[in-house]
N, C-alpha and C positions, 0 to 999 in steps of 0.2 A: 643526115642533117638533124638537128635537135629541133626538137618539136616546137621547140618558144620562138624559133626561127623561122619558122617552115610560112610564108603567104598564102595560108588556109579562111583567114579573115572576113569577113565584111562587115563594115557599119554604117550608121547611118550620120552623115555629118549637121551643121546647124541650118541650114537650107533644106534639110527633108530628103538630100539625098543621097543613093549609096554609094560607100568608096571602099574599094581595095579590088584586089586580094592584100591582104597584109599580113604581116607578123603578130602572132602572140606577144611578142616585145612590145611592136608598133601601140599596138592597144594600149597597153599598160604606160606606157611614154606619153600617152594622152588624156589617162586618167592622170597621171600624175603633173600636167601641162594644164589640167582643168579643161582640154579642149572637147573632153568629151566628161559624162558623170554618169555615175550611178543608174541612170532611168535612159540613159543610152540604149539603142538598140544594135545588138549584133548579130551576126549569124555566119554557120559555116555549114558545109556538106556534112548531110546526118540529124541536121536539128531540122524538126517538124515548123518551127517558123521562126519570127525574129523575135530575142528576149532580149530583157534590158540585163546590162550588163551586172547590176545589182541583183540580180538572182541566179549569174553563174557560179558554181562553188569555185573553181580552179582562178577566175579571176580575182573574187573577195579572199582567196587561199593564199595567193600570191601577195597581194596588199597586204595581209597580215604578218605574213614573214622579211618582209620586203624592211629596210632601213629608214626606223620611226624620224631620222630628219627629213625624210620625202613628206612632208605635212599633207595631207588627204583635205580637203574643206568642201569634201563631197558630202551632200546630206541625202540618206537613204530612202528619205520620204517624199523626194521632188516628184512632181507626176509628171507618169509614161509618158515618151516622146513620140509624136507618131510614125507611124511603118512609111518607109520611102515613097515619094511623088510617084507615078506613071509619067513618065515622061512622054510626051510625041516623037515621033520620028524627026522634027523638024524641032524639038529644042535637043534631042541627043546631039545632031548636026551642029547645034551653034554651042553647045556645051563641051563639045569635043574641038570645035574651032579656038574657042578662047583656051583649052588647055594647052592646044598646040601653038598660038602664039607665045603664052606666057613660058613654056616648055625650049621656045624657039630664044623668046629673050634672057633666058639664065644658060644657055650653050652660048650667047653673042658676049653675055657679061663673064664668062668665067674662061671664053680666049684670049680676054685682054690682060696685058701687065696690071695688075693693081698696085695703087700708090697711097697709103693707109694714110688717113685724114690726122690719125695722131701716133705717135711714136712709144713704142712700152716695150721698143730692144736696148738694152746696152750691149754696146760693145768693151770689152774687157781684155787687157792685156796686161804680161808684168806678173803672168801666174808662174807655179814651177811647175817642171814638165810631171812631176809626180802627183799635182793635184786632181782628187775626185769630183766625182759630180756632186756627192753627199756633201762635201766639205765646201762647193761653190754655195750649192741650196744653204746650208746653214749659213753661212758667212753672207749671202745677200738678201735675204730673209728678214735681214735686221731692216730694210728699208722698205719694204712692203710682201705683200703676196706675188709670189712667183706662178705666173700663168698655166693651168695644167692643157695638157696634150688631149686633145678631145678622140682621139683613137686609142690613146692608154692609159690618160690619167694621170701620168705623173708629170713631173717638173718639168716646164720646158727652159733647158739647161745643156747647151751646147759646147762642147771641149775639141777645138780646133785640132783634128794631125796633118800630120805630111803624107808622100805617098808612100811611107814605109810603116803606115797605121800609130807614127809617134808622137806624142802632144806636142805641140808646137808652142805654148804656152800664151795662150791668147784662145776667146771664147766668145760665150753669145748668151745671155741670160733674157730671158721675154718675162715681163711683169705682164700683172693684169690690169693695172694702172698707169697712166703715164707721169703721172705726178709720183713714181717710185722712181723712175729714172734721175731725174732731178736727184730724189733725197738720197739715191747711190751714190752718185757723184759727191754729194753736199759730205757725210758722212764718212765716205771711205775711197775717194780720193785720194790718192800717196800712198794708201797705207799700207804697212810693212807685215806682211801675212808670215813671212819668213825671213832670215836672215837673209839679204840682199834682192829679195823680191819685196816690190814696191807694187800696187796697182796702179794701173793707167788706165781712167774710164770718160766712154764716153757715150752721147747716142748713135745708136747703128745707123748704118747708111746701106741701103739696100739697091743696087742698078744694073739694069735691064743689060745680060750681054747674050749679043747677039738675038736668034729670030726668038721670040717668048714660046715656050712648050706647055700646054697646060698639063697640070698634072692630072697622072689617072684617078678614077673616080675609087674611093675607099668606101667599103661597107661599115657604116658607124652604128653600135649599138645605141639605141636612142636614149635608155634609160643609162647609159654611163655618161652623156653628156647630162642627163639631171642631176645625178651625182654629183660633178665636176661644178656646174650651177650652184649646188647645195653650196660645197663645200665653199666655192667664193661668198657666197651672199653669208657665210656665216662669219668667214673674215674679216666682211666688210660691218658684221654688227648688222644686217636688215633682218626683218622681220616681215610679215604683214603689216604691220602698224605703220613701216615706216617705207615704201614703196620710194620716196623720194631720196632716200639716203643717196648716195653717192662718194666713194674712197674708203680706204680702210678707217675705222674708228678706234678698235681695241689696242691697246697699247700693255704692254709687260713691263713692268720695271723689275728688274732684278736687285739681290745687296742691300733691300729698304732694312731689312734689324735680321738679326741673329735670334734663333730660338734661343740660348740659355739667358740671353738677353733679358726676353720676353718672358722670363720665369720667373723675375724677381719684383715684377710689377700685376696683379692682379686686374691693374685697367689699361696695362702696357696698348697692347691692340686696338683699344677706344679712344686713347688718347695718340695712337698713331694715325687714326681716321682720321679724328679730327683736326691735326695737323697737316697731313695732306690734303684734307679737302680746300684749307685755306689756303694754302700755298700753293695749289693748282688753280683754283677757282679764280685768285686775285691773279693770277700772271700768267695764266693761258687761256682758261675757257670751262663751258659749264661742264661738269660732269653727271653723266648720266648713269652709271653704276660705278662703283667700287666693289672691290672683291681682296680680302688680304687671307692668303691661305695659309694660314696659322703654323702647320707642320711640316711646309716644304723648307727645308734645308737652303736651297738660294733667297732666304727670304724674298717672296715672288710674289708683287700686286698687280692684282689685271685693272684696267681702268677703260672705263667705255665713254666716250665723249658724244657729245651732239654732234658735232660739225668734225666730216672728215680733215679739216684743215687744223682744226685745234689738234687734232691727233698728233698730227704732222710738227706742229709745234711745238708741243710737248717732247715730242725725241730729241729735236733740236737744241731744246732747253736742260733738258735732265742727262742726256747719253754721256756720261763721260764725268757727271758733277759729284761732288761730294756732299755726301749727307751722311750725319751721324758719325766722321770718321771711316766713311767705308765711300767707294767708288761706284755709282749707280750705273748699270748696264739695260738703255729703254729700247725697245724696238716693238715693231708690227706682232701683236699673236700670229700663227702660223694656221690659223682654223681647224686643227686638232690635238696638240698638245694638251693636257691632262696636267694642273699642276698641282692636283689637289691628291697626286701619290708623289710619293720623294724615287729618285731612282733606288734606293736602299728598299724601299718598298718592292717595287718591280724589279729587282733581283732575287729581293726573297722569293717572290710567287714565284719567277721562273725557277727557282733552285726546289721549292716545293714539288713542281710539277714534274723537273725532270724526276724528281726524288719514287714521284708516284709513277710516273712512269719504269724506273728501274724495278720498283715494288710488284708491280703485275708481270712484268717479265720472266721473274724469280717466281712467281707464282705460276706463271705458263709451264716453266718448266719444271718444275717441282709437279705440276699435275700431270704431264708428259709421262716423267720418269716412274710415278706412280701405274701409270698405264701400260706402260710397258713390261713392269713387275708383272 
């Protein structure tokens, strides 16, 4: 077993008292949950007593290679926590009572059917049987953020077959919002992805057949659900600052001008600011960043609003409209796309790379055949 795995652990929680055995993961999931910081104390079999975790190297080791959007707002100078209560025999007894009830009501809640308070599946039909899951993601992407899988991380993006493993041409897409299902619907509805295929969308409808089976229980890294966390909250536009936000914000318009356009005006891009700002600002809503990236080839502006709902508005408004003589294409940012390289960009590097790569190979072997002289 990998040692980041292994329930070697103990710490101390905000009550003064100790828990685990846990994961080296576990810990780190907690630092980065804020539930535990810096002046935490830990301990495992081989250490002389308990230290805070800000003076073990492999933990502050870990944090440092570790993915700078995991934001840390640990401060290193908080003072020591103190070392675990003693407990009596007779609060072990009632501490161990409440874990087992609470322990007894999450097995009562998770053999029942659950019936989700709000809806963020569509159901999708009217696909062709040769469509991907990549080509689903990108084509329903335009209407918000697609839910990630908290055991893999990726899309959660379903392509119906039969019992002969063949698409059947009908699916299942999960947002992370419910207000995407709606703008699916609003937006691409009917529409004709290929010759004679049309969409058919609607919300899923999910029912109980026969006795309910719960499912088995999965080992979940903790720190790839932070991840998956991250990467929505970056979707959605939140920060620290902005704990209340709520819905995606960031919006992409593609088509706004052509670079050779932009080359015969030295205040081209200032005066395309300011052009959008007023025509966004007076007919949809306030805008809280603008971004025009000068050198992407789809002429591509990102726009960050205040209120998830102007977001929403703005596609509604712009997706499909004409400006400048050119057909504007708006949807949701996808929380990692990069538009500040053009693809011509990222083909070079990769053709660079492989190029260096072929380079040292020829050189392996040319120092082989040397050797072998």
């Amino acid at each position: 077993m990998d040692q980041d795995f292994q329930p070697i652990w103990h710490y101390v929680n905000d009550e003064g008292q100790s828990e685990g055995p846990v994961a080296f993961r576990d810990i780190d999931a907690l630092l980065r949950t804020e539930e535990l910081g810096l002046s935490s104390l830990v301990w495992k079999d081989g250490m002389t007593d308990w230290t805070p975790i800000g003076k073990i190297q492999e933990f502050i080791q870990s944090l440092a290679e570790e993915d700078t959007e995991l934001a840390l707002h640990m401060k290193p100078d908080e003072p020591i926590k103190e070392k675990p209560k003693i407990l009596s025999e007779e609060e072990k007894k009632i501490l161990g009572q409440k874990k087992a009830k609470r322990k007894r009501q999450q097995q009562k809640k998770k053999s029942k059917w659950y019936e989700p308070k709000v809806n963020t599946n569509l159901y999708v039909s009217g696909l062709p049987t040769d469509i991907t899951v990549e080509k689903i993601i990108e084509l329903f992407s335009k209407a918000g953020a697609i839910r990630l899988d908290k055991f893999t991380g990726q899309p959660k993006v379903k392509i119906y077959k039969d019992s002969q493993g063949k698409p059947k041409g009908d699916g299942l897409v999960s947002y992370a919002h419910d207000e995407s299902v709606a703008m699916a619907i609003s937006i691409l509805q009917s529409k004709e992805i290929e010759p004679g295929f049309r969409l058919q969308l609607e919300p899923a409808e999910f029912k109980q057949k026969g006795d309910y089976i719960p499912r088995n229980k999965v080992n979940v890294d903790k720190l790839q659900l932070i991840k998956a966390k991250t990467l929505k909250e970056r979707q959605s536009g939140w920060n620290e600052d902005e704990t209340e936000a709520k819905g995606l914000r960031i919006v992409i318009i593609k088509n706004v001008f052509e670079i050779e356009e932009a080359k015969k005006s030295a205040t081209f891009f200032e005066d395309l600011r300011i052009d959008l700002l007023r025509e966004i600002e007076d007919n949809i809503g306030k805008v809280q960043r603008m971004r025009i990236f000068e050198h992407n080839p789809e002429g591509v502006v990102e726009i960050k609003f205040e209120k998830a709902i102007e977001a929403e508005l703005c596609i509604q408004t712009l997706n499909g409209r004409m400006y400048a003589k050119r057909v504007l294409q708006c949807e949701f940012w996808d929380g990692k796309s990069d538009y500040r390289r053009s693809k011509e960009d990222e083909a070079e590097e990769k053709k660079r790379i492989e190029e260096f790569g072929n380079w040292l190979e020829e050189s392996d072997s040319e120092d082989e055949n040397q050797d072998n002289e």
